[in-house]
C-alpha positions in Angstrom: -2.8 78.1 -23.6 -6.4 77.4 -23.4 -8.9 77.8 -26.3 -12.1 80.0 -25.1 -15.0 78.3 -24.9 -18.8 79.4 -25.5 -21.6 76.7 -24.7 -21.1 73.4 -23.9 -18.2 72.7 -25.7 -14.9 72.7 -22.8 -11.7 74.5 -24.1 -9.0 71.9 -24.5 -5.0 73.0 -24.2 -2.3 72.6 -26.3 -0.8 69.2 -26.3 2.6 71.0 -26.8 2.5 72.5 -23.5 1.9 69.3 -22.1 4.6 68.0 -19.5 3.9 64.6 -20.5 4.0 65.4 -24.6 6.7 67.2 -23.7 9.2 64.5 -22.1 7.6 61.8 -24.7 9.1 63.7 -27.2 12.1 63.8 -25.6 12.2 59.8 -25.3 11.3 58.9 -29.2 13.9 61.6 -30.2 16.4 59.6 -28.1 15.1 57.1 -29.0 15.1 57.4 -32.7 18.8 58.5 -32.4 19.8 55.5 -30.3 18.7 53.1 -32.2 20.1 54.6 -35.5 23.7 54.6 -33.8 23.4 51.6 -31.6 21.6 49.2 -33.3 21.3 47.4 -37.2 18.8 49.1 -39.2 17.6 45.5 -40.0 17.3 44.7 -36.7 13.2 44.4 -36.2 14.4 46.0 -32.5 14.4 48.7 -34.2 11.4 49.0 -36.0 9.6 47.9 -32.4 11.5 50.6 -30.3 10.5 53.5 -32.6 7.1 52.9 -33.1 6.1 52.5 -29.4 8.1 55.6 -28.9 6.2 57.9 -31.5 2.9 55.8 -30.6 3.3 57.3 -26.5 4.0 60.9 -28.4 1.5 60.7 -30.7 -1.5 59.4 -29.2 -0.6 62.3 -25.8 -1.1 65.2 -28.7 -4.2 63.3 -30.3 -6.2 62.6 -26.5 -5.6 66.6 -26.3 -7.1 67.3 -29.4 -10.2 64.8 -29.0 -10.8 66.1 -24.7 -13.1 68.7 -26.6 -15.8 66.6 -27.9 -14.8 63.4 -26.1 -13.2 62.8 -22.0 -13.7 59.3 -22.6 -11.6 59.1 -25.8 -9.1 61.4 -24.3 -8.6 59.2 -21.0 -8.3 56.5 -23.3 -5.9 57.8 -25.9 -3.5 58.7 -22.7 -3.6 55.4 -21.2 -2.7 53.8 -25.0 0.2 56.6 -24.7 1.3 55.2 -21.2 1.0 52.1 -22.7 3.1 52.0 -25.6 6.1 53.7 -23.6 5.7 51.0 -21.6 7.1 48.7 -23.9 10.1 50.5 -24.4 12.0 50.0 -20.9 11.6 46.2 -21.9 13.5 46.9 -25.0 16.3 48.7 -23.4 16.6 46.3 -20.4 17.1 43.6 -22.7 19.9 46.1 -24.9 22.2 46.2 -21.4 21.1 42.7 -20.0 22.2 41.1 -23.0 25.4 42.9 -23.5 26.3 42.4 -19.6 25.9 46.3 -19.3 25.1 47.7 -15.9 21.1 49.6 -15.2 21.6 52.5 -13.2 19.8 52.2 -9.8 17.1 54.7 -9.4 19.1 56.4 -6.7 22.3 56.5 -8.7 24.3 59.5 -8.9 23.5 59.7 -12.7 20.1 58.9 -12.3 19.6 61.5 -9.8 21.9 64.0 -12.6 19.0 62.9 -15.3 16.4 63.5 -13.1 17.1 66.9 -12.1 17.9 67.7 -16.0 14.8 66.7 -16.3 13.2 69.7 -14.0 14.5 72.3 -16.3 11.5 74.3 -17.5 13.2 74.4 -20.7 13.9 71.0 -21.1 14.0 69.6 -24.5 16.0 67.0 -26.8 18.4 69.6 -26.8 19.2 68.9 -22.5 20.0 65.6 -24.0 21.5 65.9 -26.8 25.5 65.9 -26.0 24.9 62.8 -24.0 23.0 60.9 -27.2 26.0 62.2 -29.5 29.1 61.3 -27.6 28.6 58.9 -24.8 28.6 55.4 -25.0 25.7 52.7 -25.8 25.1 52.0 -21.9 24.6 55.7 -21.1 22.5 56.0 -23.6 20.3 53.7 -22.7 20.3 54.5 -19.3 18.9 57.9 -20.0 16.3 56.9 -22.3 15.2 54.3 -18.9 15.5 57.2 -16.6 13.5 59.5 -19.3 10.6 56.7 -19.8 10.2 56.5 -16.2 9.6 60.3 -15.6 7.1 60.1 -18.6 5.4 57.0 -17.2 5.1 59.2 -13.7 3.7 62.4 -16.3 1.1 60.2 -17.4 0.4 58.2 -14.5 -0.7 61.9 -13.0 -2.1 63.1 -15.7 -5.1 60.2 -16.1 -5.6 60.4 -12.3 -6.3 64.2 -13.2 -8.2 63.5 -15.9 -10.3 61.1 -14.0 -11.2 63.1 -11.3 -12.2 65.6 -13.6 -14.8 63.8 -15.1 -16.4 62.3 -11.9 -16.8 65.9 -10.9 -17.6 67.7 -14.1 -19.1 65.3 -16.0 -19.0 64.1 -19.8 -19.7 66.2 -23.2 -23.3 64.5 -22.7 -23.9 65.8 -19.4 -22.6 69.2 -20.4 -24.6 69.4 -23.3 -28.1 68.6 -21.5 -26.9 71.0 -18.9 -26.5 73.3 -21.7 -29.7 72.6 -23.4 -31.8 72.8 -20.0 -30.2 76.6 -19.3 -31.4 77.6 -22.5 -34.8 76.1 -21.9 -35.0 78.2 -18.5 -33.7 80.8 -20.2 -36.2 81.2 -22.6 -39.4 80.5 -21.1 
């Protein structure tokens, strides 16, 4: 839901309603889980895999909350998100290529069965969570690939929005001297 805005300032939405917060939450809960039941907690994997994971979640809801002073900060925050997940497909490449465990083909059956999970307007950890609790390591994984992907295609969209937003409306600066010229008219 969008704030309302008076003056220059834009209103800015709720990170939570955003798809790409949305399905990045998704991935560092898996995530989390997988590498709690998969992996040594001593393994620095671990460590690696979860922090890029709550870095592409995290830095989603804090571009949101900076787009209302700052576009610049915000594109940039979303890219570091997009960034940091993509680490994570490295990390679980290497989990299956190392144990000799098949990656599902894009167009895989289960791919496609993940992918249109992942359409549910409801979707959550929750649509997952079965899969996470009782199917083996190279399922698992597999998700958490197909789920990374989706969010890297979330993001991908949403900086090519937020770019073309700012050619066309402009920066706090410009807003703010738009603002500041109104009033001038305004007054005299």
């Amino acid at each position: 839901m969008k704030e309302k805005t008076t003056g220059f300032l834009p209103a800015h939405g709720n990170y939570e309603k955003l798809l790409s917060y949305r399905k990045a939450e998704i991935v560092y809960d898996l995530t989390y889980r997988f590498c709690k039941r998969f992996l040594q907690s001593r393994d620095r994997t671990v460590d690696q895999m979860v922090q890029a994971a709550r870095s592409g979640k995290q830095n989603i809801a804090e571009g949101s909350k900076a787009s209302r002073t700052s576009t610049e900060m915000e594109i940039k925050l979303t890219n570091v998100a997009r960034a940091s997940l993509e680490e994570l497909p490295a990390d679980y490449r290497d989990y299956l290529r190392v144990r000799d465990l098949p990656i599902w083909d894009k167009n895989s059956a289960e791919a496609r069965c993940i992918r249109n999970l992942g359409r549910s307007e409801d979707e959550s950890y929750e649509t997952y969570r079965e899969f996470v609790q009782t199917r083996p390591a190279e399922t698992v994984a597999n998700i958490a690939l197909c789920l990374i992907h989706q969010a890297h295609y979330l993001l991908d969209q949403q900086i090519r929005r937020l770019e073309k937003d700012f050619v066309e409306k402009g920066g706090l600066r410009e807003r703010m001297t738009h603002a500041r010229l109104t009033s001038r008219r305004g007054s005299g």
